[in-house]
TIMITI-408045 format. One record per residue (C-alpha): residue number from 1; residue in one letter; chain; y, z, x. Coordinates in nm, 3 decimals. Each point is the difference from the previous one (the first is absolute). Example, Ala and Ser with C-alpha at 12.3 -4.5 7.8 and 13.67 -1.06 7.14 Angstrom:
2
REC  num  residu  chaine    north       up     east
REC    1       A       A   -0.450    0.780    1.230
REC    2       S       A    0.344   -0.066    0.137
This chain:
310
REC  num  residu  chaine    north       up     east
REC    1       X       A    8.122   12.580   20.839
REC    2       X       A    0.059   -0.338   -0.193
REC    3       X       A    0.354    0.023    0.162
REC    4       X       A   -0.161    0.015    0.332
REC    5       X       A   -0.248   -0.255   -0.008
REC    6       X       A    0.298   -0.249   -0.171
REC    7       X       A    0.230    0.057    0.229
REC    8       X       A   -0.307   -0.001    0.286
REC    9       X       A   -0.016   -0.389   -0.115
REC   10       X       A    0.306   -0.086   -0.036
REC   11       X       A    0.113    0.123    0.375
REC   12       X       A   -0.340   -0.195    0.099
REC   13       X       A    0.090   -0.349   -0.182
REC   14       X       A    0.395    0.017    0.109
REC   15       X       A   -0.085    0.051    0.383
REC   16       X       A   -0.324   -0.278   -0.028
REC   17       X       A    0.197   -0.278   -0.138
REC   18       X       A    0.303   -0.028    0.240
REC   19       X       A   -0.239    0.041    0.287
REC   20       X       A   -0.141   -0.320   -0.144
REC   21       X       A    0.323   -0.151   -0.075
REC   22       X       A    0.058    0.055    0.335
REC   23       X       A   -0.357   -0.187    0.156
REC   24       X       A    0.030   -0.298   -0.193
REC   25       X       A    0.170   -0.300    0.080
REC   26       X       A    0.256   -0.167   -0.184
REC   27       X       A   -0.179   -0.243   -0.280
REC   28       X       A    0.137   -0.254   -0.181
REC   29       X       A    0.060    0.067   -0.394
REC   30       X       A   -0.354   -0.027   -0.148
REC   31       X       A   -0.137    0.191    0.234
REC   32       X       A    0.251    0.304   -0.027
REC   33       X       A   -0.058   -0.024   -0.385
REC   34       X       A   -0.415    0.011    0.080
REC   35       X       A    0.048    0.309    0.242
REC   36       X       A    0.218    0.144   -0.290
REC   37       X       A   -0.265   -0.091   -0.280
REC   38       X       A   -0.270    0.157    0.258
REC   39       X       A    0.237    0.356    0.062
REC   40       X       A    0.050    0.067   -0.425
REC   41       X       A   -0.348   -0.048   -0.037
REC   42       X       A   -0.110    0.236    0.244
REC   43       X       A    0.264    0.303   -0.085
REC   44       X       A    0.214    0.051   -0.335
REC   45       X       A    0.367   -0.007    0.075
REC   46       X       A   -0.066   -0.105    0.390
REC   47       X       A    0.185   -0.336   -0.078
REC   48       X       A    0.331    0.110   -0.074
REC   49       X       A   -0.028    0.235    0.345
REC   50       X       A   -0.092   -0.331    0.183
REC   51       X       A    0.248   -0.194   -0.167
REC   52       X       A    0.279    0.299    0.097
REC   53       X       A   -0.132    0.111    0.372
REC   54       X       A   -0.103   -0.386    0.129
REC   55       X       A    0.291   -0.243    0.029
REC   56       X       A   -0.065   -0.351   -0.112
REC   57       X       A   -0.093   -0.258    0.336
REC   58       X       A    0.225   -0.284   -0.036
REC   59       X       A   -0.106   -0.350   -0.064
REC   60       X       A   -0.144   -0.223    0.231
REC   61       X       A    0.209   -0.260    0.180
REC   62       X       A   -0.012   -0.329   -0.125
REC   63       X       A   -0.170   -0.200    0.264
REC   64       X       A    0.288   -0.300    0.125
REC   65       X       A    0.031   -0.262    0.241
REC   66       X       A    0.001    0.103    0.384
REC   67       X       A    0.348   -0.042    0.139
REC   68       X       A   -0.124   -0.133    0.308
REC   69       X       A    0.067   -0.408   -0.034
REC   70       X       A   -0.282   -0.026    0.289
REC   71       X       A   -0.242    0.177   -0.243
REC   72       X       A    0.049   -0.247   -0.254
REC   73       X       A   -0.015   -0.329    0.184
REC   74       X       A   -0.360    0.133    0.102
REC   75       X       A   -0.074    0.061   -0.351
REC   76       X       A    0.084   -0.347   -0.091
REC   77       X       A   -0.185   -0.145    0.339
REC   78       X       A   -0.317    0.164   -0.131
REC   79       X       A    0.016   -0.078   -0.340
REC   80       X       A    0.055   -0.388    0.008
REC   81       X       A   -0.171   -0.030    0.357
REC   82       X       A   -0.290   -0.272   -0.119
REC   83       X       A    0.290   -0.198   -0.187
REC   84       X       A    0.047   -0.219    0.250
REC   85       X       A   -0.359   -0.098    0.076
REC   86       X       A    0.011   -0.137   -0.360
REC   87       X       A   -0.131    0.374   -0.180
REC   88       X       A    0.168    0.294   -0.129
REC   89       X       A    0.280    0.021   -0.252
REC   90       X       A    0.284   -0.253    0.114
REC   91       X       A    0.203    0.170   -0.220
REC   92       X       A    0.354    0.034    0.190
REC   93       X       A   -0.092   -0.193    0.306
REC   94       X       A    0.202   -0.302   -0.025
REC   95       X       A   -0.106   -0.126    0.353
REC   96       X       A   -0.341   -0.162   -0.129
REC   97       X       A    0.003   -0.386   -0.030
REC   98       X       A   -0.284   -0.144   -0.233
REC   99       X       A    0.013   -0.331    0.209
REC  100       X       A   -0.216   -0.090    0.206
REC  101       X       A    0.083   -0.191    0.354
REC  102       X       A   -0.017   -0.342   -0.113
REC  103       X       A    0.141   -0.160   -0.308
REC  104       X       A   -0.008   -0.305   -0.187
REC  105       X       A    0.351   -0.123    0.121
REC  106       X       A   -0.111    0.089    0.361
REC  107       X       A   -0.275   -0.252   -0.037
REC  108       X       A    0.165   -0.241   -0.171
REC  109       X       A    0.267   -0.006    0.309
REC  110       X       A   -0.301   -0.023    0.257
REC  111       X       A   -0.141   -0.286   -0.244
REC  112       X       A    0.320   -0.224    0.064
REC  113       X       A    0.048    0.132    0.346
REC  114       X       A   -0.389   -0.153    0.071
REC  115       X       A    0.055   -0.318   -0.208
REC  116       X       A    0.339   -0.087    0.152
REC  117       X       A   -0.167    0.088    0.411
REC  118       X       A   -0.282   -0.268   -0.133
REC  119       X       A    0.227   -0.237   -0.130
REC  120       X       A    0.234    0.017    0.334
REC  121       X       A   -0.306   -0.049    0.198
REC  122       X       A   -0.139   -0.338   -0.185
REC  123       X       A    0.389   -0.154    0.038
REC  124       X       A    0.015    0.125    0.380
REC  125       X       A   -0.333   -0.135    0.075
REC  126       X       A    0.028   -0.379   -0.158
REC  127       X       A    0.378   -0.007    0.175
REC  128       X       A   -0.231    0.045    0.319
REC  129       X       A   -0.240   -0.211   -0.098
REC  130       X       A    0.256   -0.263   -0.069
REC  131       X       A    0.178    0.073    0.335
REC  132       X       A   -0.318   -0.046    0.213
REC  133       X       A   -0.068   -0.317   -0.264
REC  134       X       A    0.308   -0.136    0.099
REC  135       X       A   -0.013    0.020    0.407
REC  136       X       A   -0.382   -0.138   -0.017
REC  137       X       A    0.031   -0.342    0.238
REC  138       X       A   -0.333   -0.250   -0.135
REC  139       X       A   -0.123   -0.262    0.218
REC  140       X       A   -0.190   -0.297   -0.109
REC  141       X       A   -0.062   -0.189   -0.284
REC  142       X       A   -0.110    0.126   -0.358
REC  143       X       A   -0.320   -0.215   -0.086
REC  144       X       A    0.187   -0.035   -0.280
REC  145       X       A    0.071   -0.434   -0.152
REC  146       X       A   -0.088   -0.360    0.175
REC  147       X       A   -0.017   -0.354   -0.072
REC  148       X       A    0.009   -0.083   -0.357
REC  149       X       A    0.055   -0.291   -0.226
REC  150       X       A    0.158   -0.026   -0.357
REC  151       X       A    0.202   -0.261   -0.231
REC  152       X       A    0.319    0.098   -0.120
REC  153       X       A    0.139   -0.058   -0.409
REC  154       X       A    0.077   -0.399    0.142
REC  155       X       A   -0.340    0.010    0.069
REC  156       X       A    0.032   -0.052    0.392
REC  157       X       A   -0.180    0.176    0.269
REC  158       X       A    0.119    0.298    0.163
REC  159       X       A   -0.132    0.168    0.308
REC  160       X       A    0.099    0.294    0.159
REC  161       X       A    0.136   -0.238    0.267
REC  162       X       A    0.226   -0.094   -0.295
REC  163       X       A    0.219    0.299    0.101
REC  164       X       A    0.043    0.052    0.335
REC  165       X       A    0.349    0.092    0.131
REC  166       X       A    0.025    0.167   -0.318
REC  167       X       A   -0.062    0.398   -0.090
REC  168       X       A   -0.236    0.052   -0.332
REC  169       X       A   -0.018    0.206   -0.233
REC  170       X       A   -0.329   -0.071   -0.202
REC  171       X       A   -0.161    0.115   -0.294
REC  172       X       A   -0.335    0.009   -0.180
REC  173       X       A    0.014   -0.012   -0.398
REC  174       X       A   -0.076   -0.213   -0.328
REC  175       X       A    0.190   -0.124   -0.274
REC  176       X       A   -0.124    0.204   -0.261
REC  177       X       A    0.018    0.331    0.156
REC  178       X       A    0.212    0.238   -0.267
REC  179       X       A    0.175    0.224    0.245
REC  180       X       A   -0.061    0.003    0.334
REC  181       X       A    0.008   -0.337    0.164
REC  182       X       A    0.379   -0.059   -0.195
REC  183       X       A    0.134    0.389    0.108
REC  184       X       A   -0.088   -0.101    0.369
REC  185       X       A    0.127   -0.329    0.022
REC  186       X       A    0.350    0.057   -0.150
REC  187       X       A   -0.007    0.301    0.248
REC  188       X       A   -0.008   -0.318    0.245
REC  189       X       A    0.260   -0.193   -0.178
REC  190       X       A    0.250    0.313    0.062
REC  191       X       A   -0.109    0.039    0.328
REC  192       X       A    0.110   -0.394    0.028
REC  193       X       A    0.278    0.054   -0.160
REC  194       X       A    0.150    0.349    0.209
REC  195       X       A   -0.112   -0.204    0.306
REC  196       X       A    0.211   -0.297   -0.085
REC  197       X       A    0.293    0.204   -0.068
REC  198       X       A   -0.021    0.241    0.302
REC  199       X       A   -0.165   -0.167    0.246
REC  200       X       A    0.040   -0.384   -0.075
REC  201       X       A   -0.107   -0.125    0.331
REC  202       X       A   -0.336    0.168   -0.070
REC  203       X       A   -0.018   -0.081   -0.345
REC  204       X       A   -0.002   -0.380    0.147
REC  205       X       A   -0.356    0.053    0.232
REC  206       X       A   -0.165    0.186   -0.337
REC  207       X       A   -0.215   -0.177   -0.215
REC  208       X       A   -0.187    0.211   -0.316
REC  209       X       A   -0.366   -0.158   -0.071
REC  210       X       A   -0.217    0.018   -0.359
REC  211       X       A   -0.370   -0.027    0.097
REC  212       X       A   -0.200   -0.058   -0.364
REC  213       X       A   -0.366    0.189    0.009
REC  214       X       A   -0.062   -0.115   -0.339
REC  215       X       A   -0.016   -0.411    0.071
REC  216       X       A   -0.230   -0.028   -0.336
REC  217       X       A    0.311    0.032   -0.209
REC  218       X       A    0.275   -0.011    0.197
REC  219       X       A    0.038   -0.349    0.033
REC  220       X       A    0.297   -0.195    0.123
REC  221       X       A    0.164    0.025   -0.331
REC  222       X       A   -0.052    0.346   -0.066
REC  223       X       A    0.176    0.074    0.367
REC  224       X       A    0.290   -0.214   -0.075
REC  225       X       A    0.055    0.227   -0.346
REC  226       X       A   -0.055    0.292    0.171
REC  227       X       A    0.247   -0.070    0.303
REC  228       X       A    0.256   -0.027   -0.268
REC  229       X       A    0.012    0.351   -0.026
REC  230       X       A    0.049    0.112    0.352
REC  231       X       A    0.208   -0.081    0.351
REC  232       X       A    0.095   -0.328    0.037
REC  233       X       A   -0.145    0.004    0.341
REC  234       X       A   -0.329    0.116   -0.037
REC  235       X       A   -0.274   -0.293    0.074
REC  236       X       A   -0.283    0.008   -0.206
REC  237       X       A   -0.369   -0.078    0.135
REC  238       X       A   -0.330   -0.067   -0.152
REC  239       X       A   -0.296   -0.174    0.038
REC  240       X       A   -0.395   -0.051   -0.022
REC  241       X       A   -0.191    0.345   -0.057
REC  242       X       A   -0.150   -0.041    0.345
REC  243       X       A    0.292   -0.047    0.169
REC  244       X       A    0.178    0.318   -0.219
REC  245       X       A   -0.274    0.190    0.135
REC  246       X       A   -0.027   -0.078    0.358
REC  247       X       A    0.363    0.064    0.042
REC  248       X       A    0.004    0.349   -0.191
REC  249       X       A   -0.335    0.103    0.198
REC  250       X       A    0.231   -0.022    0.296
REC  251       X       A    0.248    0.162   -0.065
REC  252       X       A   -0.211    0.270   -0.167
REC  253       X       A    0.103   -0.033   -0.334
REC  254       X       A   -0.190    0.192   -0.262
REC  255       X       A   -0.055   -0.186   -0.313
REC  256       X       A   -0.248    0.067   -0.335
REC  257       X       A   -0.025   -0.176   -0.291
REC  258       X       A    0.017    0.257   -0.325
REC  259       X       A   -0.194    0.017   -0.300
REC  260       X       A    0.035   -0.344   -0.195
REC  261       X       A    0.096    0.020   -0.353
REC  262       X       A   -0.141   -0.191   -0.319
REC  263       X       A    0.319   -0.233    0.052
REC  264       X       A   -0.022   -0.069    0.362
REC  265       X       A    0.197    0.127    0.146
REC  266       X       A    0.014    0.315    0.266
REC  267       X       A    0.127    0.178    0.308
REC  268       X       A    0.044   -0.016    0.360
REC  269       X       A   -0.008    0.301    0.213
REC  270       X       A    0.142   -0.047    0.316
REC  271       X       A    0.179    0.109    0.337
REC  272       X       A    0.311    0.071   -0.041
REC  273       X       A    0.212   -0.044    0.317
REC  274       X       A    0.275   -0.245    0.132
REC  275       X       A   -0.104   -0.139    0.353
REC  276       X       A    0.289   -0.048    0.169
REC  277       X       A   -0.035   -0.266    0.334
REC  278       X       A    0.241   -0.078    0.258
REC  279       X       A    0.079   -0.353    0.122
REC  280       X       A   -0.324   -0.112    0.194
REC  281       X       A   -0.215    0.111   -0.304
REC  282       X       A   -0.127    0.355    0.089
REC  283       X       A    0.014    0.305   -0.189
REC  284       X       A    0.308    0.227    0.102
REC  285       X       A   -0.038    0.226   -0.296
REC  286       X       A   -0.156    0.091   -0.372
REC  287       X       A    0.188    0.142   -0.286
REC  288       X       A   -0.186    0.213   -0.237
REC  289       X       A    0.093    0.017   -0.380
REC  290       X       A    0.146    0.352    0.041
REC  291       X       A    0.313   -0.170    0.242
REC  292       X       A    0.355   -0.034   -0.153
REC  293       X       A    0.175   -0.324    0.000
REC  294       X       A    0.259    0.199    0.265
REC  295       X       A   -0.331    0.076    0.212
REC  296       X       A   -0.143   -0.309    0.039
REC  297       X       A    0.374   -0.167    0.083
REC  298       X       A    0.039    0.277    0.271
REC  299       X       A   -0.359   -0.051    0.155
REC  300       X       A    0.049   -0.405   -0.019
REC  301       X       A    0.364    0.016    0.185
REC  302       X       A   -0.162    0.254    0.253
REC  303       X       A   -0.272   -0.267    0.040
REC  304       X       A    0.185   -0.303    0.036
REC  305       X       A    0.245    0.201    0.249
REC  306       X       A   -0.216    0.168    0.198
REC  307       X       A    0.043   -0.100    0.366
REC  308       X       A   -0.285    0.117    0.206
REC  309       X       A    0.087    0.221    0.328
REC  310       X       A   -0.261   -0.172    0.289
């Protein structure tokens, strides 16, 4: 009876467990060793009938890299597709630039491309200017000089009469003035001097006046030093206050005594221009202290050579 039951148990266990063997599915390693942990426990020598009746599963493949090329270019799409809206890993995307649109040296170019179309503009606008200056036909008279009377260093008188038939180039100063007055008439004295040597004819019909607007101290004497220093052929003119100032009010000379020092002595602010008159006495031009020597010679031979058209 024992041999019954045993062998009863043993038919029942050997044709249980390959019908399971059979149902399950192939597991990976743990989980073969848990279904053979679970087996033993429930039967005495069942695991060595599993082990012999079920055949081992094999492994799982080792999950690699689709084949398809189209597959992975997706893959990579997806996984950096915010990288070039600035987010994401940029890791392998050599593409992205970290500059922006505009860049210091791109500036800097448009700076000296601006400055240099500003600059090109101010040149092109005063050639124009001095184009139109140029073709500008005046009519009339400038109220500009009229009679006047002065003694020269002999102490005669001299009227503007004095010089008729003769083109003038006169000039408002004082003896004492430090820089001015002497830079502006030794820019006469060349323009004597590149007259005579280019254009002696002219030279001849010139004549370069001194007009003192300091008579308190510059008296005869102190002329006659001061001419020393300067053009042989200027003429030097002074005379009473009154008659200083009647003669510089018109010809609208600006003059202001300075501050006075503990000493005596002082300043004279003043005009400074060179009227320039052609032979009957009337103005035919002014040069301003910014002229060149070469400028006024140019602007005195177009003067004296001008031949009007009626």
């Amino acid at each position: 009876m024992f041999r019954l039951a045993s062998s009863r148990a043993v038919s029942s266990v050997c044709t249980t467990i390959p019908r399971q063997a059979l149902l399950l599915k192939p597991q990976p390693t743990s989980s073969r060793r848990i279904l053979s942990t679970n087996s033993s426990n429930g039967g005495g020598g069942s695991s060595s009938a599993s082990s012999s009746s079920a055949p081992t599963p094999p492994p799982p493949a080792p999950v690699t890299a689709s084949a398809n090329p189209t597959t992975n270019t997706a893959s990579s799409s997806v996984k950096y597709a915010k990288t070039s809206a600035g987010t994401g890993n940029p890791e392998g995307a050599t593409a992205i630039s970290t500059r922006g649109p505009v860049t210091w040296p791109a500036l800097g170019l448009v700076a000296i491309a601006a400055a240099s179309a500003v600059a090109y503009y101010k040149i092109e606008r005063e050639r124009r200017l001095e184009n139109a200056m140029g073709k500008i036909v005046s009519t009339g008279k400038p109220a500009i000089g009229g009679p006047w009377s002065l003694v020269d260093l002999d102490g005669n008188l001299v009227t503007n009469k004095s010089f008729e038939g003769k083109w003038t180039l006169l000039y408002f100063g004082f003896a004492r003035c430090p820089d001015i007055c002497p830079s502006e008439m030794v820019k006469v004295g060349k323009v004597m001097d590149t007259l005579k040597k280019e254009h002696p004819e002219l030279a001849k019909n010139v004549q370069p006046i001194f007009v003192s607007i300091d008579p308190a101290r510059d008296s005869l004497k102190a002329l006659r030093d001061y001419a020393k220093d300067f053009h042989p052929s200027y003429v030097f003119l002074t005379g009473a206050p009154q008659q200083v100032q009647a003669m510089a009010k018109k010809y609208r000379v600006y003059m202001s005594k300075a501050d006075e020092t503990e000493d005596g002595d002082y300043l004279v602010d003043h005009s400074i221009v060179i009227y320039f008159h052609d032979e009957t006495g009337d103005i035919a031009d002014c040069f301003t202290q910014s002229m060149r020597p070469s400028d006024v010679v140019d602007k005195v031979v177009e003067r004296m050579t001008f031949v009007p058209s009626y």
